[in-house]
C-alpha positions as CSV (number, residue, x, y, z in Angstrom):
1,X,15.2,18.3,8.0
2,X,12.2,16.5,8.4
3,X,8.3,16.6,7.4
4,X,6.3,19.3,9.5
5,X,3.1,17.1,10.3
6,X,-0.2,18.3,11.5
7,X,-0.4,18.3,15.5
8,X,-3.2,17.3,17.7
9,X,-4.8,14.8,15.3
10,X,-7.1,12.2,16.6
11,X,-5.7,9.8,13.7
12,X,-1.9,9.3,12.5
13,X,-3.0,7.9,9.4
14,X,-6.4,7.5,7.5
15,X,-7.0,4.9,4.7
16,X,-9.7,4.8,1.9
17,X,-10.0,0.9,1.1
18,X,-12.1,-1.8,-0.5
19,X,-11.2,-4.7,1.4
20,X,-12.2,-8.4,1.1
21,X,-10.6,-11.7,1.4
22,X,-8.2,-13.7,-0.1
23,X,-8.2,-17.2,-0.4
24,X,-4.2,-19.1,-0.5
25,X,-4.2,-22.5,-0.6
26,X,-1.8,-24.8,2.0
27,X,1.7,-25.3,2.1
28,X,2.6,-23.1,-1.1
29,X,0.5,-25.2,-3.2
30,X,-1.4,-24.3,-6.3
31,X,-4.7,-23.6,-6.5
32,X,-6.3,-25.9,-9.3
33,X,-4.8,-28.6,-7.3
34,X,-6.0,-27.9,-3.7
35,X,-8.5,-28.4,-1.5
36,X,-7.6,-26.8,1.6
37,X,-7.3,-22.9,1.7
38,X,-6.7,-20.5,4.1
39,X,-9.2,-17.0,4.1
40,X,-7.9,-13.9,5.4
41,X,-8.9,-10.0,5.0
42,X,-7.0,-8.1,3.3
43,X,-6.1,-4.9,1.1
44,X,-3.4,-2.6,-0.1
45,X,-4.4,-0.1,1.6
46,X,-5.1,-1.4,5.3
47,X,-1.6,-3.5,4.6
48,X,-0.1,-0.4,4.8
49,X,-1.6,0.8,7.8
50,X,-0.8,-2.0,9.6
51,X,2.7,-1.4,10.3
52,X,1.4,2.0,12.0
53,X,-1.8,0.3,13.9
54,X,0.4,-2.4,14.9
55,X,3.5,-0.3,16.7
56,X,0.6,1.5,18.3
57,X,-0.6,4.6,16.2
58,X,-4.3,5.3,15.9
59,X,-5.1,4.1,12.4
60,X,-8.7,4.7,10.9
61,X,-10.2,2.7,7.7
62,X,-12.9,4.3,5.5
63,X,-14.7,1.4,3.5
64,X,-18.2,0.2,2.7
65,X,-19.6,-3.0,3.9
66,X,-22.5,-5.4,2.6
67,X,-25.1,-5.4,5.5
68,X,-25.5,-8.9,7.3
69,X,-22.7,-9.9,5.2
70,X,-20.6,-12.9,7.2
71,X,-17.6,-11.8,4.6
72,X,-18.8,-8.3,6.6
73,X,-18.8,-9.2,10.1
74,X,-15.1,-11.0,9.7
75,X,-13.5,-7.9,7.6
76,X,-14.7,-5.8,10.5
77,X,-13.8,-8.3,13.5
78,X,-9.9,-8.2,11.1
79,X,-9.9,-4.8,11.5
80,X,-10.5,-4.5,14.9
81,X,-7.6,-7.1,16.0
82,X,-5.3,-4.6,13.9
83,X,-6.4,-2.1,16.8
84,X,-7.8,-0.3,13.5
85,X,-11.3,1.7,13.9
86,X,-13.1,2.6,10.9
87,X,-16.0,3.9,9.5
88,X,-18.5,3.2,6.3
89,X,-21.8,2.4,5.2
90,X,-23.4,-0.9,4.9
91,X,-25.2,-1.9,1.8
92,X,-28.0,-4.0,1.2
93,X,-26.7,-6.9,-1.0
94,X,-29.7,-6.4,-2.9
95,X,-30.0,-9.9,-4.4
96,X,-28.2,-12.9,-4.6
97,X,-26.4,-11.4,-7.8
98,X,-25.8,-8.1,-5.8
99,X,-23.3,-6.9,-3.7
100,X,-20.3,-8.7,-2.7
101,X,-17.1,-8.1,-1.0
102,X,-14.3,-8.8,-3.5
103,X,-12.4,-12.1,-3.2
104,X,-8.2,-12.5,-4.1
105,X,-7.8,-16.4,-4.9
106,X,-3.9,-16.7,-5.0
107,X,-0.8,-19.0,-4.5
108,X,2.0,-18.1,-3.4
109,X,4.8,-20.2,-5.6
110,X,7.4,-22.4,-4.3
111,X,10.8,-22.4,-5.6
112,X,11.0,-22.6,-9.7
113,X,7.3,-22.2,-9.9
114,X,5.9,-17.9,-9.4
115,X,3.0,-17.0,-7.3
116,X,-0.3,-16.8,-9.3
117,X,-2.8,-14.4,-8.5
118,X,-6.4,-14.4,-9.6
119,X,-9.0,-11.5,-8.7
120,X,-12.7,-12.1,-8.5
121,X,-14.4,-8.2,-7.9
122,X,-17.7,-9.1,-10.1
123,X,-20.2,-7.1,-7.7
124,X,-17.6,-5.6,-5.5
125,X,-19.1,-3.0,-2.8
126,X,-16.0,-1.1,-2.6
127,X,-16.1,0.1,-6.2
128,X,-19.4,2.0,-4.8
129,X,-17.7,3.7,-2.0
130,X,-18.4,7.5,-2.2
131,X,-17.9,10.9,-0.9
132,X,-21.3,11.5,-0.1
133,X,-20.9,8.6,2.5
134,X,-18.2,10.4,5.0
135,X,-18.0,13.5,6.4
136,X,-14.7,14.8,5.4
137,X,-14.4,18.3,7.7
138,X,-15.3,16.3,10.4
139,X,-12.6,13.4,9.9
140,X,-10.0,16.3,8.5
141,X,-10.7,19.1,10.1
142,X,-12.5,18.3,14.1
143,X,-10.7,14.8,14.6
144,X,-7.4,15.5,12.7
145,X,-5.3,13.4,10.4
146,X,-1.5,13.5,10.1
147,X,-1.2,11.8,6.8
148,X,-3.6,9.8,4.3
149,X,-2.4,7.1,2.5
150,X,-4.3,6.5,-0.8
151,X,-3.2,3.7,-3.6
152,X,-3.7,3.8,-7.3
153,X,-5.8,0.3,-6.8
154,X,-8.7,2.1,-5.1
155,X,-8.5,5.5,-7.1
156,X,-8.7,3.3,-10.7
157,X,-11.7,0.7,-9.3
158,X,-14.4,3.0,-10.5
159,X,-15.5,6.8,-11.3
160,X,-17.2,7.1,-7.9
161,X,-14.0,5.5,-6.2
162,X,-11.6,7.7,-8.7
163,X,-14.0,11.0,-7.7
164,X,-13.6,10.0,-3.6
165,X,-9.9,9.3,-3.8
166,X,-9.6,12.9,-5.4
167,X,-11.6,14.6,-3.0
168,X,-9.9,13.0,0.0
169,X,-6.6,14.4,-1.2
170,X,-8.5,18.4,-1.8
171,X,-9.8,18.4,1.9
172,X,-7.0,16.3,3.3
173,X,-4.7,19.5,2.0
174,X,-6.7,22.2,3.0
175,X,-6.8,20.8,6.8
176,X,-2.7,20.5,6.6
177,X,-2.9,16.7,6.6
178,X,0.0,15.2,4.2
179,X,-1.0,13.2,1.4
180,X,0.8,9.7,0.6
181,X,-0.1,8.4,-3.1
182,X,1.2,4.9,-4.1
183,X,0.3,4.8,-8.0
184,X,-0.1,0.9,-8.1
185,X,-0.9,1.3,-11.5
186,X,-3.0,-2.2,-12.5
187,X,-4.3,-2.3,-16.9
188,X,-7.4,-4.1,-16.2
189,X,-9.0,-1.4,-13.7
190,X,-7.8,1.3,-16.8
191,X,-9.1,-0.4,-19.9
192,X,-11.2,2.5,-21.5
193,X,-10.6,4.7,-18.5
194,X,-6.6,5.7,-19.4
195,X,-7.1,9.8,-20.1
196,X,-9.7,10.2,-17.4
197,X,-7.3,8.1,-14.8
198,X,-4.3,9.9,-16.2
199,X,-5.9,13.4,-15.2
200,X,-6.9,12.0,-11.8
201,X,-4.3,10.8,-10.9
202,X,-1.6,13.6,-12.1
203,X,-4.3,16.1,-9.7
204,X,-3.6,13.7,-6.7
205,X,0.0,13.6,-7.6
206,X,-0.1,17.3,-8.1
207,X,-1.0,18.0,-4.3
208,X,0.8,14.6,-3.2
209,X,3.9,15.0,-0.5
210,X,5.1,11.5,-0.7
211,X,4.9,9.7,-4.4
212,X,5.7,5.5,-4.4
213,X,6.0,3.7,-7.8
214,X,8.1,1.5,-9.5
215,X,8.9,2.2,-13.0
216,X,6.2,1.1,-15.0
217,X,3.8,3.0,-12.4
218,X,5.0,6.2,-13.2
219,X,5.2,5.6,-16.8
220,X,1.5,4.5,-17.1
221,X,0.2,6.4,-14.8
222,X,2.0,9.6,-15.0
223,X,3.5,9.3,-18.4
224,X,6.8,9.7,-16.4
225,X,10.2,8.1,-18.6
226,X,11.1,5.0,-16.6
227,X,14.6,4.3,-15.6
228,X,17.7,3.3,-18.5
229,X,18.6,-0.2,-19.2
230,X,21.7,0.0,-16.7
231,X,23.0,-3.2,-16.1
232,X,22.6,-7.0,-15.6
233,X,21.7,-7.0,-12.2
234,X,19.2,-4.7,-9.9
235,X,22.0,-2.9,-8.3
236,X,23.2,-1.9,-11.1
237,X,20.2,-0.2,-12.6
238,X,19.9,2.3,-9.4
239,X,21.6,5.2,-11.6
240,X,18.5,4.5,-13.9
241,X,16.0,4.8,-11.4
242,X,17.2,7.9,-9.5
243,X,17.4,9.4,-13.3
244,X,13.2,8.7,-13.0
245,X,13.0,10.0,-10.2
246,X,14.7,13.5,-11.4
247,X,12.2,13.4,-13.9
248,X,9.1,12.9,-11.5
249,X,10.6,15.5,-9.8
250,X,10.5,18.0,-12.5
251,X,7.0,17.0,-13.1
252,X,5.7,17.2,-9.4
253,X,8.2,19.6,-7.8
254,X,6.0,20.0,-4.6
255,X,6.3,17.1,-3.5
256,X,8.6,16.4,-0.5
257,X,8.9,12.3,-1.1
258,X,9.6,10.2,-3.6
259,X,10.3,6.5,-3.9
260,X,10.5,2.9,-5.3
261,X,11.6,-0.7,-4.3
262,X,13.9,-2.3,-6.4
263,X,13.5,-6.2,-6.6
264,X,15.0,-9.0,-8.3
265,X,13.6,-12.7,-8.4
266,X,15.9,-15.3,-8.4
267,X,13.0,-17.3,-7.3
268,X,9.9,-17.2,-5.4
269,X,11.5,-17.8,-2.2
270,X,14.4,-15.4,-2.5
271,X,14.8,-12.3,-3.7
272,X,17.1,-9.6,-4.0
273,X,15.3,-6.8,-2.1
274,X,16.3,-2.9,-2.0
275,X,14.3,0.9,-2.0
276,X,15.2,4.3,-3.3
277,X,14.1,7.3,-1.1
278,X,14.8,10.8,-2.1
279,X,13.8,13.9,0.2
280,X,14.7,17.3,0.0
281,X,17.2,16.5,-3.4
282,X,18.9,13.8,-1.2
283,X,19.1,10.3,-2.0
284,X,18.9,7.3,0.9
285,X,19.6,4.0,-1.0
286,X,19.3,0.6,0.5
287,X,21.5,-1.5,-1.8
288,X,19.3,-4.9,-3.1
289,X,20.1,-7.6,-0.8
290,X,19.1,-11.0,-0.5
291,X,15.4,-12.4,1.7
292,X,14.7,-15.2,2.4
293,X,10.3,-15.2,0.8
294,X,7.4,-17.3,2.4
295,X,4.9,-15.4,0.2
296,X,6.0,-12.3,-1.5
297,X,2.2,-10.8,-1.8
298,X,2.2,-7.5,0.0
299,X,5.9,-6.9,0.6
300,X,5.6,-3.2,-1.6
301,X,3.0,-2.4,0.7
302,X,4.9,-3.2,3.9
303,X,8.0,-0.6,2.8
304,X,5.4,2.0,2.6
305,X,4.3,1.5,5.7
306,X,7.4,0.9,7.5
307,X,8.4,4.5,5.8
308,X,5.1,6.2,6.7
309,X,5.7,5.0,10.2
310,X,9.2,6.9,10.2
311,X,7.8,9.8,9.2
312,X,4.7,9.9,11.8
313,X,7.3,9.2,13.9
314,X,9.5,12.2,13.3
315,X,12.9,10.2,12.7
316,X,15.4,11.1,10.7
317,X,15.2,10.3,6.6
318,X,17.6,8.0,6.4
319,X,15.7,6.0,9.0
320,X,12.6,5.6,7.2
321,X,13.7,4.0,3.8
322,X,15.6,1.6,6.2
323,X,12.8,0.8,8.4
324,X,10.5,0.6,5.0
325,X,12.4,-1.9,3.8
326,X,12.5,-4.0,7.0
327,X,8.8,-4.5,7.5
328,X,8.5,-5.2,3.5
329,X,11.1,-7.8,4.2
330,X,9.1,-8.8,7.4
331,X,5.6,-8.6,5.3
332,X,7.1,-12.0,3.3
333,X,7.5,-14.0,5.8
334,X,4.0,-13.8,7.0
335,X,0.8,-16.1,5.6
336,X,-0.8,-12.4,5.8
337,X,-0.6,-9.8,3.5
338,X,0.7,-7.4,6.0
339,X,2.9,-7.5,8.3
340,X,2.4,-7.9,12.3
341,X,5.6,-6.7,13.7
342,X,5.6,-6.9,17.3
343,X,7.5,-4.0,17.9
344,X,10.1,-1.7,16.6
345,X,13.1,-3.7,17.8
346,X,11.8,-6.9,15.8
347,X,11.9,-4.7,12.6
348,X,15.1,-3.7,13.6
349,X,16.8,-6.7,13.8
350,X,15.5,-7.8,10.3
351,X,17.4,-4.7,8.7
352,X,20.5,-6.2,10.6
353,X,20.6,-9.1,9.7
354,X,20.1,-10.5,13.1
355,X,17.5,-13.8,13.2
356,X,19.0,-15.3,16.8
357,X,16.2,-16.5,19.2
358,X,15.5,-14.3,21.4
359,X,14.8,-15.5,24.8
């Protein structure tokens, strides 16, 4: 059995986003001691996307820019190399002290030493992104959407974000499109905000038809138990986690999808890397096994968008949890945050096992 999508869409997928840059210093170095860094686009949301826009489905971006904005002009010229259209306002920065696109300042470890991340979103543009700003029937309902992916990082960054994310989901399922939800729960965007986010998000969730989250996701967010102890190791812990799973089921039994990753750091260039998938009360389990990490940032967002793309694609289930969890695996070996897979057989051979040149 698979997921009955909406037909004769002008979009596979739609993304809400606020997107800016982040900043990684050279050859896995830290950032207090660098001086050369490396700039790049990026977001949770449009990583996700990017498996899809990169194996050739028509992906679409809703945002908000800052007007003249350099950070502008290169977010949009990144957008359009992912073969990405989107759409969104552009703001006047207003002042010096205005407007901004945010900016991600992170290293990505080496060895003994974890990645660091430090976000810099005083004046960010995205947290202004509204509903007011798109026409939803007309992106829903005349152009067509297949599914829309949405992320807890965008639906926590404000009220008028929080309010947007919520309404995307109402028209999203009264024009049939399927609604994708990653809870990426994050404590600093819900200081002071926890019972109005809670509500939100347990609405979205509500009307959701594929839920992602790891444990502490769906306890913060949700208020969902999180898995048993189990044992030592990741793999044995699985029993834990499809136990929270039965119970987001029972909170959210309309939901078709449901899934986490399961990872274990034994350090920050190899990990122990697995996903549980569960549709239609059956289980698909990749069993945690070992990657080899360049930079780990992202990697959750590439197994959602290698399992979106399975489902768009109309393959069978136990296809898309194994194809997630190839282009997460793929997603860490890139200097991006997302992954640029070349084409389905590449992903393939990274959930074999099978790194020969290919000539």
């Amino acid at each position: 059995m698979k997921i009955e999508l909406k037909k004769d869409c002008k979009y596979a997928m739609v993304v809400p986003t606020s997107i800016g840059i982040r900043i990684t210093p050279v050859n896995h170095q830290p950032v207090h001691s660098s001086d050369i860094f490396k700039m790049h686009a990026t977001s949770a949301e449009t990583n996700v996307a990017s498996i899809s826009s990169f194996l050739g489905l028509p992906v679409k971006v809703l945002t908000t820019f800052v007007k003249g904005s350099p950070i502008a002009r290169l977010i949009k010229d990144n957008l359009a190399s992912r073969h990405m259209d989107y759409e969104g306002v552009d703001r006047e920065q207003e002042s010096p002290w205005g407007y901004r696109h945010q900016i991600n300042i992170a290293d990505s470890g080496y060895g003994s030493r974890g990645p660091r991340v430090h976000n810099d979103r005083a004046g960010e543009v995205g947290r202004s992104l509204n509903v007011k700003d798109f026409d939803l029937d007309r992106i829903f309902g005349t152009e067509g959407v297949q599914i829309v992916h949405m992320s807890g990082l965008i639906g926590a960054l404000s009220v008028e974000t929080s309010n947007f994310c919520l309404e995307l989901a109402k028209t999203a399922k009264k024009y049939g499109t399927k609604i994708s939800f990653d809870l990426n729960h994050r404590a600093s965007f819900w200081k002071g905000r926890e019972q109005e986010l809670r509500d939100i998000f347990s609405e979205i969730a509500g009307i959701s038809d594929i839920l992602i989250g790891n444990e502490e996701d769906f306890q913060l967010c949700l208020g969902i138990e999180g898995p048993e102890a189990g044992g030592a190791n990741i793999a044995d812990k699985i029993e834990g986690f499809k136990g929270m799973i039965e119970n987001v089921k029972k909170a959210y039994p309309d939901t078709q999808v449901y899934a986490t990753t399961l990872r274990e750091v034994e350090n920050a260039n190899r990990h122990q890397w697995g996903a549980i998938m569960s549709f239609n009360d059956k289980y698909h389990i990749v069993q945690p096994r070992e990657i080899t990490v360049l930079d780990r940032i992202g990697g959750g967002d590439g197994f959602v968008g290698g399992m979106l793309y399975g489902i768009l694609k109309g393959w069978e289930p136990e296809k898309w949890v194994q194809f997630g969890w190839a282009t997460g695996a793929l997603a860490t070996t890139m200097l991006t945050d997302y992954a640029q897979p070349a084409d389905e057989g590449q992903v393939w051979n990274v959930w074999k096992g099978m790194a020969r040149v290919e000539r």
